[in-house]
C-alpha positions, 0 to 999 in steps of 0.5 A, spaced: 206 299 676 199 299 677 195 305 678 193 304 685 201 302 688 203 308 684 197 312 688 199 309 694 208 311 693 205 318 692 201 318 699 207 315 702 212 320 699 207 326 700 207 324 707 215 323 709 215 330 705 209 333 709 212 331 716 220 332 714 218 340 714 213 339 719 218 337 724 223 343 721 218 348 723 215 346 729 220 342 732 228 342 730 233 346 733 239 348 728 243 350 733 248 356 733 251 359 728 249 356 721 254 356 715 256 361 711 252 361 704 245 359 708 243 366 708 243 366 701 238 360 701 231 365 702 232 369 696 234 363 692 227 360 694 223 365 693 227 366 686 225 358 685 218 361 688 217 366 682 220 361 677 214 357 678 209 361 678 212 363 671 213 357 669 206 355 671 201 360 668 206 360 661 204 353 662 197 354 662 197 359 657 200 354 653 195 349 654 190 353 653 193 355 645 194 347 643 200 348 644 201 341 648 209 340 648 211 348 649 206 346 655 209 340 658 216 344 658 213 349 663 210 344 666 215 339 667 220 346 669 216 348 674 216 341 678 224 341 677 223 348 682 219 348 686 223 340 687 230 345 688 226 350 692 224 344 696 231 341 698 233 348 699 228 350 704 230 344 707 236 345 708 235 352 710 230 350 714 236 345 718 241 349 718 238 356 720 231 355 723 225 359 723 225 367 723 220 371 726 217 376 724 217 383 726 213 387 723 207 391 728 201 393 727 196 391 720 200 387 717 201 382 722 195 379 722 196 379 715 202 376 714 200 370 719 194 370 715 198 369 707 204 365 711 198 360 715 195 359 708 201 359 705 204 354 709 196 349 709 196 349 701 204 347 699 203 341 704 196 340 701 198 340 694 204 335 694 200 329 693 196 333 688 202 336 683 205 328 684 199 325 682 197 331 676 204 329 673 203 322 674 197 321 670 200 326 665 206 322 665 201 316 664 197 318 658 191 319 662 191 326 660 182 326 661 183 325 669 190 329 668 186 334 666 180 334 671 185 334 677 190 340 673 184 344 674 185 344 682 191 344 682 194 349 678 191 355 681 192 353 687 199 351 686 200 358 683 198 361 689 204 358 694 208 360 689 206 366 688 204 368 697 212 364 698 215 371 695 211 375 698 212 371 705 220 373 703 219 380 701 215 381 707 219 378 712 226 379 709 225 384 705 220 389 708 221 388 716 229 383 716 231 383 723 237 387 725 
């Protein structure tokens, strides 16, 4: 395959990705009743949340040591959660819905501002993590590395406001 085709799959598979939580959040309708184990599903993503934030700065620190196959591990780990996170929040999010969120005051502008940015940088980063891997995964680790200087601090970010999105609303204000 060559590079461009590759980049063209990455943006088409980034897009479908984008749109399918898109539609989950903004448009679908689960219905009633989800079923029993589906409220598990936010605590198991936020623990994905917290193991690819781990596993993303054990990574760089890593890389920053030489330590390159010790690196491509946490890597290569960090794209398998945050992939079981995804599915898991899709089927969450099929299931069960959105859930508002009910804290008042200060920190609700607060919230809205880390889950608005939350929500904006994950889509952003799809195409970004897919082509970093990519050309990881191809040898090209000069552009790999010119790109992974974006993407990790910016992926570490979502997976690091994605458990505090859980523990604010699941945690500091649930719903009765």
């Amino acid at each position: 395959m060559t590079d461009r085709l590759v980049l063209a799959v990455i943006g088409v598979v980034s897009g479908v990705i984008v749109a399918a939580v898109g539609y989950l959040l903004l448009g679908h309708d689960p219905g009633p009743g989800a079923p029993a184990g589906v409220a598990a599903l936010p605590a198991l993503n936020a623990t994905l949340n917290a193991a690819g934030a781990v596993l993303l700065a054990a990574g760089w620190l890593l890389i920053r040591r030489g330590r390159v196959a010790a690196h491509r591990a946490c890597m290569l780990g960090a794209v398998v959660v945050s992939t079981a996170f995804l599915v898991s929040y899709v089927v969450y999010h099929s299931m069960a819905g959105s859930r508002p969120f009910t804290g008042q005051g200060w920190v609700r502008p607060v919230y809205f501002a880390i889950l608005v940015s939350h929500i904006g940088l994950a889509a952003a980063m799809v195409p970004f993590v897919l082509t970093t891997l990519y050309r990881a995964l191809a040898g090209d680790f000069a552009r790999h590395a010119r790109l992974a200087r974006w993407t990790l601090p910016v992926w570490l970010y979502v997976s690091v406001t994605g458990v505090v999105v859980y523990w604010l609303l699941y945690r500091v204000f649930p719903t009765s």
